[in-house]
Residue frames as a rotation matrix with the C-alpha (Angstrom) as fourth column:
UNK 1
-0.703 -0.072 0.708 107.76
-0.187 -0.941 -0.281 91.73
0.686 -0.330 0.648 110.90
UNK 2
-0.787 0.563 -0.251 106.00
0.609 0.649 -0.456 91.54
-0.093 -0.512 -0.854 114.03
UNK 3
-0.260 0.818 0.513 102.22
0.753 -0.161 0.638 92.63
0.604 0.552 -0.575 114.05
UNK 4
0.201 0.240 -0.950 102.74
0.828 -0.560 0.033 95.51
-0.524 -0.793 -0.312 115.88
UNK 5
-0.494 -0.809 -0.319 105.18
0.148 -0.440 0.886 96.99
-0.857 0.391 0.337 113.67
UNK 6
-0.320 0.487 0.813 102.68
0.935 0.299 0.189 95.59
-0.152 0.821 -0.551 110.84
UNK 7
0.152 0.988 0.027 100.07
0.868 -0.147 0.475 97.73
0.473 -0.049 -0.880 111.93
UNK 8
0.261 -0.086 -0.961 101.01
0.802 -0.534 0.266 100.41
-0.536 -0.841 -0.070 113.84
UNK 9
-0.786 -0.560 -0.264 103.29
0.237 -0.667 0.707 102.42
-0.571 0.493 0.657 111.33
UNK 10
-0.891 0.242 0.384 100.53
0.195 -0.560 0.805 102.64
0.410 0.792 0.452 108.94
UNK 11
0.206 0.790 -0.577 97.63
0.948 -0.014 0.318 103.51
0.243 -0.613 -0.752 111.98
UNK 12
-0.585 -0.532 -0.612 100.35
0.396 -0.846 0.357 106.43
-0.708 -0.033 0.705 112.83
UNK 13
-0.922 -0.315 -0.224 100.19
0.005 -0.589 0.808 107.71
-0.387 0.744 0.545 109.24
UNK 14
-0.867 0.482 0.124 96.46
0.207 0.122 0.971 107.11
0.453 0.868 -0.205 108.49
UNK 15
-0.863 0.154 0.481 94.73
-0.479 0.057 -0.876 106.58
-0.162 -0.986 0.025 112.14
UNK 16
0.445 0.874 0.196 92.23
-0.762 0.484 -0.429 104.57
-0.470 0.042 0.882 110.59
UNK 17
-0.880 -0.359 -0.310 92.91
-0.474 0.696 0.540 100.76
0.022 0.622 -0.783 108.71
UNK 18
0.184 0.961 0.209 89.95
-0.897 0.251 -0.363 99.47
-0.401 -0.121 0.908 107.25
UNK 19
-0.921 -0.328 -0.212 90.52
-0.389 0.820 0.419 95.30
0.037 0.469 -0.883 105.95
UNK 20
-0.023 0.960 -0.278 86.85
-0.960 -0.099 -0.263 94.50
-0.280 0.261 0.924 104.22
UNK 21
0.526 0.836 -0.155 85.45
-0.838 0.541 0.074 91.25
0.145 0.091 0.985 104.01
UNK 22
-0.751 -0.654 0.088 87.46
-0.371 0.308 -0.876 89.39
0.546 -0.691 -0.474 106.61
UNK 23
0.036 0.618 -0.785 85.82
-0.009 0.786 0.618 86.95
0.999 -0.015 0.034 109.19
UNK 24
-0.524 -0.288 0.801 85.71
-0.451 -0.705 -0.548 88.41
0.722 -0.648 0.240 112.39
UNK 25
0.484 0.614 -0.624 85.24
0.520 0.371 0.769 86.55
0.704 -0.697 -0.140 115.69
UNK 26
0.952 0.016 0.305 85.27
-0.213 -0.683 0.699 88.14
0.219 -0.731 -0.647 118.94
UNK 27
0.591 -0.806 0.041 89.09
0.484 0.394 0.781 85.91
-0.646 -0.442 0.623 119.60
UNK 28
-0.515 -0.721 0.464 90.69
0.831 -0.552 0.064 87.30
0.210 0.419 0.884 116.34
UNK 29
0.614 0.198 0.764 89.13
0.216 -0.973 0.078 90.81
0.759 0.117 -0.641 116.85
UNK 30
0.960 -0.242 0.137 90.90
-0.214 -0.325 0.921 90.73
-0.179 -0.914 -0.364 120.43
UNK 31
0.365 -0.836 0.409 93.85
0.785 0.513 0.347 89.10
-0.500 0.194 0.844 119.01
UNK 32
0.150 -0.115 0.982 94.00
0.708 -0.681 -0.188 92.16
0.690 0.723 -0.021 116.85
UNK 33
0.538 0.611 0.581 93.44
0.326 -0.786 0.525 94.60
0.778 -0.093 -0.622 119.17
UNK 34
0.899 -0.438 0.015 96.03
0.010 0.055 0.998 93.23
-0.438 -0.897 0.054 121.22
UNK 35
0.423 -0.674 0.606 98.76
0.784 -0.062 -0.617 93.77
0.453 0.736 0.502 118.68
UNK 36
0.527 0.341 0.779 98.39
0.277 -0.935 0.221 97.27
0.804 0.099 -0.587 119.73
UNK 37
-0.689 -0.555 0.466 98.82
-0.501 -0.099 -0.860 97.27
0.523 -0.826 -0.210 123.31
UNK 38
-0.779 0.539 -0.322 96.48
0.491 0.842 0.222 95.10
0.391 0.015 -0.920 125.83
UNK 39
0.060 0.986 0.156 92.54
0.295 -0.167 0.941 95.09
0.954 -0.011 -0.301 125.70
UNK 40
-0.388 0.481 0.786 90.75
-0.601 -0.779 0.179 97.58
0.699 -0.403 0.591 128.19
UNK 41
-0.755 0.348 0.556 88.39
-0.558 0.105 -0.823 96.91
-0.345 -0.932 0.115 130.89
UNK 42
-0.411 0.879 0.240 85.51
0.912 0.398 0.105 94.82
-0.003 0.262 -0.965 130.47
UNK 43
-0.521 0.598 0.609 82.81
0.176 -0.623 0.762 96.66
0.835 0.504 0.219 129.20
UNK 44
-0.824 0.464 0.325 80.30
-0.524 -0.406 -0.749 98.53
-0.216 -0.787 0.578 132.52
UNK 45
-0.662 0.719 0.212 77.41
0.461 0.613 -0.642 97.27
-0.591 -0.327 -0.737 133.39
UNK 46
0.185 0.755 -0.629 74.19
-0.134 -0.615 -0.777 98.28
-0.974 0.228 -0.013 131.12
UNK 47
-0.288 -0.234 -0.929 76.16
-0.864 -0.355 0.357 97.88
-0.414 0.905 -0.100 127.73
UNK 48
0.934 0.295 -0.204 74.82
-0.358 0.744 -0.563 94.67
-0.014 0.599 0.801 125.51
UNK 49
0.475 -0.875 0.098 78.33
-0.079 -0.153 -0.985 93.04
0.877 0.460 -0.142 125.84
UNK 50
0.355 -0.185 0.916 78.61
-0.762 -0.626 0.169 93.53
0.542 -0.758 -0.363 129.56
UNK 51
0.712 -0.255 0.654 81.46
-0.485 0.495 0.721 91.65
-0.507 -0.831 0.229 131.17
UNK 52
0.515 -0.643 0.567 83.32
0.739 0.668 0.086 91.07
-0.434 0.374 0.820 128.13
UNK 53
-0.457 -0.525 -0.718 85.76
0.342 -0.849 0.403 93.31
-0.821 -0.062 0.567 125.94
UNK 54
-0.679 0.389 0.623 82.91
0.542 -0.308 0.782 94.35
0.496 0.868 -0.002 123.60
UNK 55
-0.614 0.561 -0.556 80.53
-0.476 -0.824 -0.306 97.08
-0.630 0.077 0.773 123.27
UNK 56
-0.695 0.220 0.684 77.80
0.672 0.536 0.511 95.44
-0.254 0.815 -0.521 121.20
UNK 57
-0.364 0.692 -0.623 75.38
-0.681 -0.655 -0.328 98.00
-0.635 0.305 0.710 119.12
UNK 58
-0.782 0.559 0.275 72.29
0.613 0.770 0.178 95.89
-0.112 0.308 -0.945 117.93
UNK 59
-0.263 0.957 0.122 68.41
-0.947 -0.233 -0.219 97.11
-0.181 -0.173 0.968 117.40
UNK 60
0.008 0.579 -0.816 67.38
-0.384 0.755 0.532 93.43
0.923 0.309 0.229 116.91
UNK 61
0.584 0.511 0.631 65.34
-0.809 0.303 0.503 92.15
0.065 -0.804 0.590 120.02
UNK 62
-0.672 -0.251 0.696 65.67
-0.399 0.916 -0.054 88.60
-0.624 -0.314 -0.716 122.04
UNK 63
0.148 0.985 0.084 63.13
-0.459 0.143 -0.877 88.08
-0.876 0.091 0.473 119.36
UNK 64
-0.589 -0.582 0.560 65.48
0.721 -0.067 0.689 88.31
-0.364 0.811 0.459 115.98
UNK 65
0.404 0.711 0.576 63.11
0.876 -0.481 -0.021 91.31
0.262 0.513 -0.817 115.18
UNK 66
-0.693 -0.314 0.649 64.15
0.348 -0.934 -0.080 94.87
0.631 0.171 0.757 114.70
UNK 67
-0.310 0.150 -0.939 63.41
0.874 -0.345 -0.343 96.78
-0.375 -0.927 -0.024 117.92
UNK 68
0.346 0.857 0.382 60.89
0.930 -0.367 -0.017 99.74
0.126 0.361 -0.924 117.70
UNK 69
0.351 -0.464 0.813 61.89
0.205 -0.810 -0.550 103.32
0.914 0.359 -0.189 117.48
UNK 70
0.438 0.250 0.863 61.16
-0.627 -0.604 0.493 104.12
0.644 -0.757 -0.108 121.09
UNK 71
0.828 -0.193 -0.527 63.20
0.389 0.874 0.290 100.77
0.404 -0.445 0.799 122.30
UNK 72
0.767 -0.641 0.039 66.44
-0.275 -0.273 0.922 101.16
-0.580 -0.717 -0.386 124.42
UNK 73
0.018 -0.575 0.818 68.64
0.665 0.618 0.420 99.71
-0.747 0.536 0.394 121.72
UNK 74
0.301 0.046 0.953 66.98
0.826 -0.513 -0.236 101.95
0.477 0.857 -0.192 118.85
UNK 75
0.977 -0.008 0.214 67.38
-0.069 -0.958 0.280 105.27
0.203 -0.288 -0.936 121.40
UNK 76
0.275 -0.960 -0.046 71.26
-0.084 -0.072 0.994 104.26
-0.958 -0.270 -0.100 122.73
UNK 77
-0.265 -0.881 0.393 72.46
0.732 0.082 0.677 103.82
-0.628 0.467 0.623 119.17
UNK 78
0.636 0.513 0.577 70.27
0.673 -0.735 -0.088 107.02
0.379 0.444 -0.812 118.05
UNK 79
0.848 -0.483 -0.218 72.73
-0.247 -0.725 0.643 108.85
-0.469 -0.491 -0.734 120.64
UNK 80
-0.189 -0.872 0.452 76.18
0.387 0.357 0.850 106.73
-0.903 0.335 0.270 118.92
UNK 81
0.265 0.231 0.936 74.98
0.947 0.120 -0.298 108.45
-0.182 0.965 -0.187 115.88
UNK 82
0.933 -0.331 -0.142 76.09
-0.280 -0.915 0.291 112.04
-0.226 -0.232 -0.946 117.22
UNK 83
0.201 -0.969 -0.141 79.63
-0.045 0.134 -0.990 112.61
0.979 0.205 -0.017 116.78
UNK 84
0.824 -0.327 0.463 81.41
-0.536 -0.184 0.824 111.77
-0.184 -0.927 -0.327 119.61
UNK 85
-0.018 -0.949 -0.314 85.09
-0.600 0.261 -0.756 110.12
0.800 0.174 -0.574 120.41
UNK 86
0.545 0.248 -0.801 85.31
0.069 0.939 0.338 106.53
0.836 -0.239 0.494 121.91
UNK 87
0.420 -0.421 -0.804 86.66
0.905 0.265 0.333 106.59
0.072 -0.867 0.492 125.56
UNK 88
-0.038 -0.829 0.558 87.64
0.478 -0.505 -0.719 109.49
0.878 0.240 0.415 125.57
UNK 89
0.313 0.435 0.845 86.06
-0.336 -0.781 0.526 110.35
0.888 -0.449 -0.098 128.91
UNK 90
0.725 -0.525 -0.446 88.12
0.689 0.547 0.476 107.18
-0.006 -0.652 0.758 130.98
UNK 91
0.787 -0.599 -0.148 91.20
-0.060 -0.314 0.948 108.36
-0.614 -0.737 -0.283 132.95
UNK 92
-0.534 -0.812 0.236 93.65
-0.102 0.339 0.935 107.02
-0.839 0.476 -0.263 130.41
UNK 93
0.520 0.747 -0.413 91.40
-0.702 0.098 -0.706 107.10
-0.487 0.657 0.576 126.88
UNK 94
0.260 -0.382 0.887 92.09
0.532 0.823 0.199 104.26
-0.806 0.420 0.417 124.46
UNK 95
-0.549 -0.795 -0.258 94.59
0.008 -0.313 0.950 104.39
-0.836 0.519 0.178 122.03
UNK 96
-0.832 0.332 -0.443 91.49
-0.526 -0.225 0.820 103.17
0.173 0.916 0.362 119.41
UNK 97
0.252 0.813 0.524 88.49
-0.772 0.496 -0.398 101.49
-0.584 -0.305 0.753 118.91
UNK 98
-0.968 -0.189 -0.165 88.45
-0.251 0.694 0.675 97.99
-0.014 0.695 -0.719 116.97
UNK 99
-0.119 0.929 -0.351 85.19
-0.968 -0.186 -0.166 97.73
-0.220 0.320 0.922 114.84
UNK 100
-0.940 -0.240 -0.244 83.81
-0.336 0.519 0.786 95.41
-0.062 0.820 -0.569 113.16
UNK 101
0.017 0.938 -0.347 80.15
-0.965 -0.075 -0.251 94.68
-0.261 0.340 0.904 111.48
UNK 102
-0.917 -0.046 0.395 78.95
-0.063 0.998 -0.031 91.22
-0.393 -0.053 -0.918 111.96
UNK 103
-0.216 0.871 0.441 75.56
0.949 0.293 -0.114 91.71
-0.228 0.394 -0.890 110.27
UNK 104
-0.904 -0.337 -0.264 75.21
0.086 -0.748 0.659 94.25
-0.419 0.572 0.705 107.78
UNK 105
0.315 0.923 0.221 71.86
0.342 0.107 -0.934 95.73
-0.885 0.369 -0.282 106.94
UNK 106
0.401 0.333 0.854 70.65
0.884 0.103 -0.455 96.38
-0.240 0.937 -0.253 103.09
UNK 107
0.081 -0.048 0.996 70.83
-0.041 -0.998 -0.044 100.43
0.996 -0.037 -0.082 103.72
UNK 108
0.887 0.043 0.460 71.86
-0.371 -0.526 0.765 102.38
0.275 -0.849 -0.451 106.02
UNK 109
0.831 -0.540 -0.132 75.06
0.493 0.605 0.625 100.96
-0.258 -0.584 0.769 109.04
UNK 110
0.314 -0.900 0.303 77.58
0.049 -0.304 -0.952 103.32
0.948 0.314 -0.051 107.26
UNK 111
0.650 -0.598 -0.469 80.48
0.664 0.146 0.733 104.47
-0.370 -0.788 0.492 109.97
UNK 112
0.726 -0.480 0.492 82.19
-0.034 -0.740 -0.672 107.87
0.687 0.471 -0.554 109.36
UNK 113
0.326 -0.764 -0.556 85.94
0.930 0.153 0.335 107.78
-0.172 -0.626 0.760 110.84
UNK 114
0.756 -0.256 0.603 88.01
0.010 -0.916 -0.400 111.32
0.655 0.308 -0.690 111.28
UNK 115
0.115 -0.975 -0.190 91.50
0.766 0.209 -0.608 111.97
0.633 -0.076 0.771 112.26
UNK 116
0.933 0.356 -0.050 91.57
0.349 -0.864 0.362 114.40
0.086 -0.355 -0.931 115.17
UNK 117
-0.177 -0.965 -0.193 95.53
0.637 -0.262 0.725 114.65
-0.750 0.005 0.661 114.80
UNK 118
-0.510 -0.045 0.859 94.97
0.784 -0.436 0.443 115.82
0.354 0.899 0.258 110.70
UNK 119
0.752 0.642 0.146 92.20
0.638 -0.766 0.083 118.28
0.165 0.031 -0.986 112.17
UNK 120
0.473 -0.579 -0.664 94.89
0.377 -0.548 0.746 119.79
-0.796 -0.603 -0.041 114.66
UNK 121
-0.307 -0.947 -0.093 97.22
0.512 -0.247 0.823 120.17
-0.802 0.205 0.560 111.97
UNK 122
-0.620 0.223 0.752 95.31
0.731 -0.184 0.657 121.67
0.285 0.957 -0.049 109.85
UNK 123
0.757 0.623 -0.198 93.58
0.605 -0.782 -0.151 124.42
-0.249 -0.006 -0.969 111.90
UNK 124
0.767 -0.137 0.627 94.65
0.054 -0.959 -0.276 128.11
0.639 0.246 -0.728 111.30
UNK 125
-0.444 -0.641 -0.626 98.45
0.597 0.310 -0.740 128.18
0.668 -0.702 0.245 113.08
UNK 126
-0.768 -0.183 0.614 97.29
-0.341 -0.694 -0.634 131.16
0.542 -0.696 0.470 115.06
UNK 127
0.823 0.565 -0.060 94.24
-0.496 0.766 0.409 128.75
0.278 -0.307 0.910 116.55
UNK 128
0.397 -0.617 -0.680 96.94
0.414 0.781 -0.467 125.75
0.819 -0.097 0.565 116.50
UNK 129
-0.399 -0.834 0.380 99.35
0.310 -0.513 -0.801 127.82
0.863 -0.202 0.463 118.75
UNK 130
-0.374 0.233 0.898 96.80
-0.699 -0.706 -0.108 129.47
0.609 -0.668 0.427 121.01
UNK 131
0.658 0.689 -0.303 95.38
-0.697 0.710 0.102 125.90
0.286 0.144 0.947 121.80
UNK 132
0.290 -0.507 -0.812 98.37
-0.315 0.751 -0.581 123.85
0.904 0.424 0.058 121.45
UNK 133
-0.729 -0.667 0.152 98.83
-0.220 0.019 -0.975 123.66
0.648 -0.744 -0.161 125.47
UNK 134
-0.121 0.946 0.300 95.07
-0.991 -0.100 -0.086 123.43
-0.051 -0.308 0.950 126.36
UNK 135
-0.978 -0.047 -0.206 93.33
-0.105 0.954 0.282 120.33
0.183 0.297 -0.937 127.51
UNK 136
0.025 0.997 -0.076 89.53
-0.738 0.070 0.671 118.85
0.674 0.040 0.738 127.24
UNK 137
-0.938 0.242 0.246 88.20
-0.020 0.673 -0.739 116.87
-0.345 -0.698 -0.627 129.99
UNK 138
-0.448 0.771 -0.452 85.73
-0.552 0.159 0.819 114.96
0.703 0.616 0.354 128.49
UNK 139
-0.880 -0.037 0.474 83.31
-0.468 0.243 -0.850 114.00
-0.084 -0.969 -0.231 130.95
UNK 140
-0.676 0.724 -0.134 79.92
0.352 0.477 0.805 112.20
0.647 0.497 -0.578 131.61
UNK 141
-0.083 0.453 -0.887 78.99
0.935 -0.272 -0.226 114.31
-0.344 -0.849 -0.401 133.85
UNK 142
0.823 0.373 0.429 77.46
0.507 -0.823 -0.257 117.98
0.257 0.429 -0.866 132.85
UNK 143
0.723 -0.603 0.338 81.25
-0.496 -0.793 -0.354 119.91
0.481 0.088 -0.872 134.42
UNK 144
0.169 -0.919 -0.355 84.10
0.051 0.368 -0.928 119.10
0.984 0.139 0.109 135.25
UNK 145
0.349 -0.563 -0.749 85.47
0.851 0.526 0.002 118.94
0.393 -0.638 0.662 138.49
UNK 146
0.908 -0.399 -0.129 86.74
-0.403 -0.915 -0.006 122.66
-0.116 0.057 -0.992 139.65
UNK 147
0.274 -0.949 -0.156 90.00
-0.414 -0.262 0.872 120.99
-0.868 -0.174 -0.465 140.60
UNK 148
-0.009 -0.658 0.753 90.63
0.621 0.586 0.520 119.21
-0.783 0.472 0.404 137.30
UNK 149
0.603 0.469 0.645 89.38
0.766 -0.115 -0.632 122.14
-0.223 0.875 -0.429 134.94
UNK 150
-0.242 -0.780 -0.577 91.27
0.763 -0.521 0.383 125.31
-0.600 -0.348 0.721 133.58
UNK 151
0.326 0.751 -0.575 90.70
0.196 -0.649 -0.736 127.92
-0.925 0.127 -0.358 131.99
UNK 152
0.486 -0.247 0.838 91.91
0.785 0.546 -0.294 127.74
-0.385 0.801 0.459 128.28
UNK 153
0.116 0.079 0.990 91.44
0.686 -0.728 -0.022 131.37
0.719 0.681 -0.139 127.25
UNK 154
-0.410 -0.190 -0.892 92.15
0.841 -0.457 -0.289 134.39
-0.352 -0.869 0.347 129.18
């Protein structure tokens, strides 16, 4: 079976696939990720990672030392600790993220995953229904656009 097919059918039906204590270099993580459909842009300027297809999230200096509260590292992955949804604010969002934890502290590093299909299907139909035509423009910018926004609700 090819490794689309592998993988895909049960991403559909779960939207998460977790495969634990696996050896993970940056070629088979992309190799993976390309199963899928093919890897994104390089990563924007500013991101630890920048110019390749990673996103690295670190607090450990050019030193090998854990980076102080008040560091850029400790404050950008204080803000990844909010819920939020990966790309979703690019023109075309990605179909997923591909993790993976190359150094694992003692405590702490968890990673909470949630299915925003299962939510949908599971709100209140009359919610589901009133909604089901509505879209979110997720932006990085404080409002939308006028011409791309709409009004959901009347």
């Amino acid at each position: 079976m090819p490794p689309t097919r592998r993988y895909a059918r049960p991403f559909e039906e779960h939207s998460v696939l977790v495969f634990r204590d696996q050896e993970v270099t940056d070629e088979t993580q992309l190799a993976f990720l390309q199963t899928f459909r093919p890897a994104a842009e390089v990563t924007k300027v500013g991101s630890l990672g920048t110019g390749t297809h990673f996103v690295r999230l670190s607090t450990i200096g050019e030193d090998g030392k854990v980076v102080p509260p008040d560091h850029r590292l400790a404050l950008r992955n204080k803000a990844n600790q909010l819920w939020h949804t990966d790309s979703s604010f690019k023109p075309v969002p990605a179909l997923t993220s591909v993790l993976s934890a190359r150094i694992i502290p003692a405590r702490g590093g968890e990673t909470e995953f949630v299915s925003t299909r299962l939510a949908f299907e599971r709100l209140d139909p009359a919610l589901r229904q009133k909604i089901e035509n509505c879209f979110a423009w997720h932006d990085l910018r404080a409002f939308a656009p006028p011409d791309r926004a709409r009004p959901c609700f009347s």
